[in-house]
N, C-alpha and C positions, 0 to 999 in steps of 0.2 A: 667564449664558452664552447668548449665540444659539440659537435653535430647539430650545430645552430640553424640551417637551411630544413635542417629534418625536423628540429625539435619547433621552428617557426609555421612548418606545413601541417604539424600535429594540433598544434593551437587552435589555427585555422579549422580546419576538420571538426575538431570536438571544440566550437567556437559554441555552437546552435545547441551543446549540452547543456551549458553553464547558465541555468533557468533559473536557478536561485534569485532573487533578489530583494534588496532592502528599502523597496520603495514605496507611501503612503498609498493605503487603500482609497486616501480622502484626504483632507485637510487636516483632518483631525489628529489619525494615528497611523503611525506606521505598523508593519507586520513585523514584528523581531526573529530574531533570526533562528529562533528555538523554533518556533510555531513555521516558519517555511522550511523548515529540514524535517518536521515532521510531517508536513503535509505532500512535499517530497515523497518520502518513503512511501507515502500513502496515496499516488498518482495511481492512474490507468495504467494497465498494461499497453507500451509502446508499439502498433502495429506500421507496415509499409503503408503507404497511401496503395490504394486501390488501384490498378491499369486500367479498370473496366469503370465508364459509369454506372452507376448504379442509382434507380430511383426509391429510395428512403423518405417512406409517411411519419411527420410527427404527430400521435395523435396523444390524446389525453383522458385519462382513466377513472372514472367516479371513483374515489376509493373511502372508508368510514375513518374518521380520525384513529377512532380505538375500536378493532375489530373483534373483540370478546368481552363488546359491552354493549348491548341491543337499548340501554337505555339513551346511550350518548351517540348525539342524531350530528354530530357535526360532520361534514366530510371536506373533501377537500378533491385536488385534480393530478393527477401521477401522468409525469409526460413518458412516450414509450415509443420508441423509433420502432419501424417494420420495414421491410425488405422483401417485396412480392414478385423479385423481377423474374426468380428461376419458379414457383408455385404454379403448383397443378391442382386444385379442388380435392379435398379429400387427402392430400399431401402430409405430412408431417409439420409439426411447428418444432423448429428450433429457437429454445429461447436462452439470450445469452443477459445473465444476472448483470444489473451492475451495482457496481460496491461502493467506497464511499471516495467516490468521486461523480465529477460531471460528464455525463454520457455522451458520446458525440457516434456520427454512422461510419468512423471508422471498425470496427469489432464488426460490424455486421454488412459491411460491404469489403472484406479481404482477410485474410487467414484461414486457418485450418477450419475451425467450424463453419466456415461459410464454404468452401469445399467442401466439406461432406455434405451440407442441405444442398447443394449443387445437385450431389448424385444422387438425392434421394426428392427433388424437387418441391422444396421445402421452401417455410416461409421464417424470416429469419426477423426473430423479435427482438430488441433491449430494453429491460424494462431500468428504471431509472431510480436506487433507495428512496425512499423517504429522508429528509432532511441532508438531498444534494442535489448539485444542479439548480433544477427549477423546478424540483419536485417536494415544495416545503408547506406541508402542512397547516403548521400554524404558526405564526410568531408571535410575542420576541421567543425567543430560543433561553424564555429561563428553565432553570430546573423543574420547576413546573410544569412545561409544557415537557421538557426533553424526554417526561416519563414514557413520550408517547414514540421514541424512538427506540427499541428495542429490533433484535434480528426474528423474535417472534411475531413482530407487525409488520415487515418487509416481508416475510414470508406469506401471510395472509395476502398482504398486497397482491402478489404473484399468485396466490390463488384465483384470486377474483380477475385478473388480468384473463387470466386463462380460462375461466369461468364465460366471463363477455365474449373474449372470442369463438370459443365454439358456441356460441348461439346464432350464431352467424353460418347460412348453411355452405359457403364455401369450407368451414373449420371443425363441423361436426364430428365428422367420423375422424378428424385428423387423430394421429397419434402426436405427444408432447415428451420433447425431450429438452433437459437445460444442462447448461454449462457456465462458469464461473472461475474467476482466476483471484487469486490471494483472500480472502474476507468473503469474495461473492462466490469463490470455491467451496469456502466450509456452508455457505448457504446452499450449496448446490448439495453439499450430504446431508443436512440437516432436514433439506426437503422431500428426500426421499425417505429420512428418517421421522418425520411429523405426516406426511401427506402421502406413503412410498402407492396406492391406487392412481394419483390425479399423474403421476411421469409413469414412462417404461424405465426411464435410464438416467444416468447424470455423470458426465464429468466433470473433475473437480482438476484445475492446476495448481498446484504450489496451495492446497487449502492449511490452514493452522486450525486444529481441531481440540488441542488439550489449552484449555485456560490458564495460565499462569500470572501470577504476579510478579515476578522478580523473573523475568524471561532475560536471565545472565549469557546464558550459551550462544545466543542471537550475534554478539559482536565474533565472539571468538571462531563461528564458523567464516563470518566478513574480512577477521582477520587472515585465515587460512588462506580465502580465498585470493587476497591479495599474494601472499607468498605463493601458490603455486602459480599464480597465473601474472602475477606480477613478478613477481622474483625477489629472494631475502633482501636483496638490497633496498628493495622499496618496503618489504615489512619493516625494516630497521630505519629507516628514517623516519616511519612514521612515526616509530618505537622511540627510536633516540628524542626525537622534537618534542612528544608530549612528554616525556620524560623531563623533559626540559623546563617546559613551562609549569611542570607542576611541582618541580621542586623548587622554581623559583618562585608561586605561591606561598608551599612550603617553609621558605628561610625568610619570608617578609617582605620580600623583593615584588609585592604586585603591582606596584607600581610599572616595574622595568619590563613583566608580563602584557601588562593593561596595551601598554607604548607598542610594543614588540607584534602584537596580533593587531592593533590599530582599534581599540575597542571603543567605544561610544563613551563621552565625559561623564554618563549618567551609570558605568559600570562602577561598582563596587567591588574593589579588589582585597578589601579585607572582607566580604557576606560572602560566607560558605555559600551560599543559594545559588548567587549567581557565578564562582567558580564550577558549581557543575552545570548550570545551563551552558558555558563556553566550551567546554571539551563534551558535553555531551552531544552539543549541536556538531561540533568537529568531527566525533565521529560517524553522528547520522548523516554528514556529510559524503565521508567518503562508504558509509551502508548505503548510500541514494544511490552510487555509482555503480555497484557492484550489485546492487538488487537484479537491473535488469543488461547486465553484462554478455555481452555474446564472446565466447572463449573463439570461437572460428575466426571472429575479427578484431582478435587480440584486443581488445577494449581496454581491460584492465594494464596489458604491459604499456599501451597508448599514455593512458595517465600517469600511470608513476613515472613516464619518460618525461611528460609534462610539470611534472611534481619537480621530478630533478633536474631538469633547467632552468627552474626560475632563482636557484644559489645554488654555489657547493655547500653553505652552511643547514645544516637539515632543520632548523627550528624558524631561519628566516623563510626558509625551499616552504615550507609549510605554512605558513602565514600566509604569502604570497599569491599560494592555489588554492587557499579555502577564501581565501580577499574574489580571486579571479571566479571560483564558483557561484561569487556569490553577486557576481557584477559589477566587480569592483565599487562598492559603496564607498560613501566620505568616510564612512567608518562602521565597524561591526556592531550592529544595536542587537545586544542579548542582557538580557538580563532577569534575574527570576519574577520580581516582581510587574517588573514588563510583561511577560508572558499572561500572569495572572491578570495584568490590567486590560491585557488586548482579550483575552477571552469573555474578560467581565463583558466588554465596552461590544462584543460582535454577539454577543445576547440580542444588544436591541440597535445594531447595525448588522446586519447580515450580510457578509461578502463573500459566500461561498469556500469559504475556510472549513477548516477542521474540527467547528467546536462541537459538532454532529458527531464527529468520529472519537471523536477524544472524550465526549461522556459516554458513548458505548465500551470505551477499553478502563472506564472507569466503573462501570455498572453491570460489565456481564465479562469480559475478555483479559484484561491486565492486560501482560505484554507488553510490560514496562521493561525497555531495553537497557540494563543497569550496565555497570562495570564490573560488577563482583565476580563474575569468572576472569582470573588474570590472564588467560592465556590467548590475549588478542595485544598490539597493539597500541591499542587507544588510552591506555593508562589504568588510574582506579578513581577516579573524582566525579563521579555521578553513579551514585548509589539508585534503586526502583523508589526510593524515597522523594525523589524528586518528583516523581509524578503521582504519586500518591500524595503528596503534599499540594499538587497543585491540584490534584482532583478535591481538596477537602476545601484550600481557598477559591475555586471558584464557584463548585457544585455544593457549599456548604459542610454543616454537621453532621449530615448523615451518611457521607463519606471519608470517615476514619479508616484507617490500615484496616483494621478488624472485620470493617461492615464492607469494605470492597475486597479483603478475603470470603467472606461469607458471599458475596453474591458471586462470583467465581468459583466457587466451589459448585455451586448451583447450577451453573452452566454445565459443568463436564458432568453431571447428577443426571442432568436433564437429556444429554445429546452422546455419554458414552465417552469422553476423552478422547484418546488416540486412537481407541477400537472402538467405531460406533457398529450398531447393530442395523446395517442397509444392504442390501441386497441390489444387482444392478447400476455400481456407481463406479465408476474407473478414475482414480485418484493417481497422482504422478506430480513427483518434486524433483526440482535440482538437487544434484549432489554437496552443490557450493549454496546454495538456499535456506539462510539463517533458519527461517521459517521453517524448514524442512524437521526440525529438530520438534516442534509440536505438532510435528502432521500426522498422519497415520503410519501405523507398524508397518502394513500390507501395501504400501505403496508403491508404485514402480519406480525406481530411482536411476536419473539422468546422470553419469557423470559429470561434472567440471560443469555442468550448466545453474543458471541461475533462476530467478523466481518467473514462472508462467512461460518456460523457457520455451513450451513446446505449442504456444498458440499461433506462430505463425504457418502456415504453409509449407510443406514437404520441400526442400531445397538440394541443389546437389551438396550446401556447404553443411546442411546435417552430418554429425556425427552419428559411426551407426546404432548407438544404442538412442539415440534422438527420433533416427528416423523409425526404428523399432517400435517407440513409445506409441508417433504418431501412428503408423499402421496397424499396430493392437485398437487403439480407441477406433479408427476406419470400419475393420472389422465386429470389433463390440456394438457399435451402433447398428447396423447391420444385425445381428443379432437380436437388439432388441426393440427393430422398427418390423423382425420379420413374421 
């Protein structure tokens, strides 16, 4: 195989990527492979480990179940790292949102936000969602409880967080600024747009702010992104492969498909259902890779080199790397009814999974990532109907297409779509950042970078519209701690 020695040491390297994988939470049930390509996409933003130690207090936060209900006394404990090591009394609090994932003190012991509270001797907070981590309310996590997960009770959260601490007379007179990357970004406008007195400022990275439900365009920027930074040869393999397997769907051939991707005996190759969970998860596959892509360290051209050595044939080359993404399992367990069954089953087994997030994008956000724009790649076989069907089978009747249109609309009614009305928030997306396509008009736009591209640290390998980004926010903060 051509550049065998090269394409071996590439493996290697992006060995520690390939996080994916298909193995039991329990004895019980495994995670299928739809539900870990989602919860993928929906990781933490990837920072360097820290050179410096840093000492990080875990502390834990009185918070009211349901915070605009004075009848309902229940509450619960919000866990909230802090970082005191550069604070001076009276200092600033920087606080960095987190989204729906589990919080850990990287974010607040290295990157760009922890640089600026550097220079301005700040104390550096993360506060932890409701229903992630080990920041969970109540359980089981049915629909009945889940009412009580909303981005309007996360944000209360953060109030009263902020509330507690300046009572505290080291934090009184502080000044309160926050920041936030993907989901905890649009909470970072949303807060200056529900609460804009309790902050001076807020930046937002990579935030998605207009609601949508059939969020089409999301592949076709993932697709671009691969052609420029990977190069046509890798968008057409990917192109030619699923093209492949879905007209072999197509002509009755699922069986030779089923064989061919190495699917689980419990896949059904004639249920429309779970033909789009298999290419849908295929694509959020290679969306996972490319969300947080560094174009300086060629990342993307890295993978499709990897993609194309493992055949010259582009449909087995493609099996082979979405197999290896995914840790090489006995076999690929996706399947639709699977998915639905694992979400039922983590109602009242809670494993720190996605069913937190996945009824918020069912009840307030959509951003159901379909196929229906052609112009990517990834085929046409997973329609926004998949997850709108899977919002109906697991969250019930009250989540029909119509009624999770209606409560989406409600959102962008509520917070402005793409143009909210806030003052003081510096907002900035990748160029290549699916996401970028629901974020704000006014936003500063990074070329060729991807989702939350600009949270790390000022580097020499910034590009200079990168480093540009990052020294505007420097200065805006500045601004408005003056």
């Amino acid at each position: 195989m051509k550049y065998f020695p090269v394409v071996l040491a590439l493996l290697v390297s992006l060995a520690s990527a390939a996080t994916l994988r298909d193995s039991p939470v329990s004895d019980e049930i495994a995670i299928p492979v739809f539900v870990q390509t989602l919860n993928q996409l929906h990781r933490g933003p990837p920072l360097p480990p820290s050179t410096k130690r840093a000492n990080v207090e875990t502390r834990w936060f009185n918070q009211s179940l349901d915070n605009f209900d004075d009848t309902n006394e229940n509450v619960w404990e919000q866990r909230v790292l802090i970082n005191e090591d550069n604070f001076v009394d009276g200092s600033p609090i920087f606080i960095y949102l987190g989204g729906e994932w589990e919080i850990d003190p990287s974010a607040i012991t290295s990157g760009l936000w922890v640089d600026i509270a550097k220079e301005h001797n700040g104390s550096l907070v993360y506060t932890e969602h409701r229903f992630f981590g080990e920041s969970i309310p109540i359980t089981p996590l049915s629909t009945k409880n889940l009412k009580y997960q909303s981005v309007e009770q996360a944000l209360a959260d953060v109030v009263n967080v902020i509330k507690v601490l300046k009572e505290e007379d080291k934090y009184k007179d502080s000044k309160v600024v926050i920041s936030g990357c993907s989901y905890s970004a649009s909470m970072a406008v949303w807060f200056k747009h529900l609460y804009p007195d309790v902050i001076v400022g807020s930046w937002a990275s990579s935030a998605p702010l207009e609601a949508i439900v059939d969020f089409s365009g999301f592949m076709e920027v993932v697709g671009r992104a691969y052609r420029q930074l990977g190069g046509d040869y890798c968008y057409d393999l990917i192109d030619n492969a699923t093209s492949y397997y879905e007209k072999l769907f197509q002509t009755g051939q699922g069986a030779k498909a089923k064989k061919l991707l190495n699917l689980c005996d419990s896949f059904d190759e004639n249920n429309e259902k779970d033909q789009w969970q298999i290419f849908s998860s295929i694509a959020n596959i290679f969306a996972g890779i490319a969300q947080y892509q560094k174009p300086e360290n060629y990342d993307l051209a890295q993978y499709c080199s990897v993609l194309r050595s493992f055949d010259d044939d582009d449909a087995s080359a493609l099996s082979q790397f979405v197999q290896w993404r995914l840790g090489k399992p006995e076999c690929v367990n996706t399947r639709y009814q699977g998915s639905v069954d694992y979400y039922k089953w983590s109602k009242y087994n809670y494993d720190g999974s996605g069913l937190g997030w996945f009824y918020q994008t069912c009840r307030q956000f959509g951003w159901f990532q379909s196929s229906a724009n052609k112009n990517h790649p990834f085929g046409s076989t997973f329609p926004a109907t998949l997850y709108t069907d899977t919002c109906n089978d697991v969250f019930g009747s009250k989540f029909t297409l119509a009624k999770i249109d209606e409560y989406i609309q409600a959102t962008n009614k509520k917070y402005g779509g793409k143009n909210p009305a806030v003052e003081n928030v510096y907002m900035t997306h990748g160029g290549l950042d699916g996401w970028s396509l629901v974020g704000s008009d006014s936003a500063t736009i990074i070329p060729q970078a991807s989702h939350c591209s600009d949270s790390g640290s000022i580097s020499p390998t910034d590009s200079a519209a990168l480093r540009a980004a990052k020294e505007r926010l420097i200065v805006l903060v500045r601004e408005w701690l003056a």
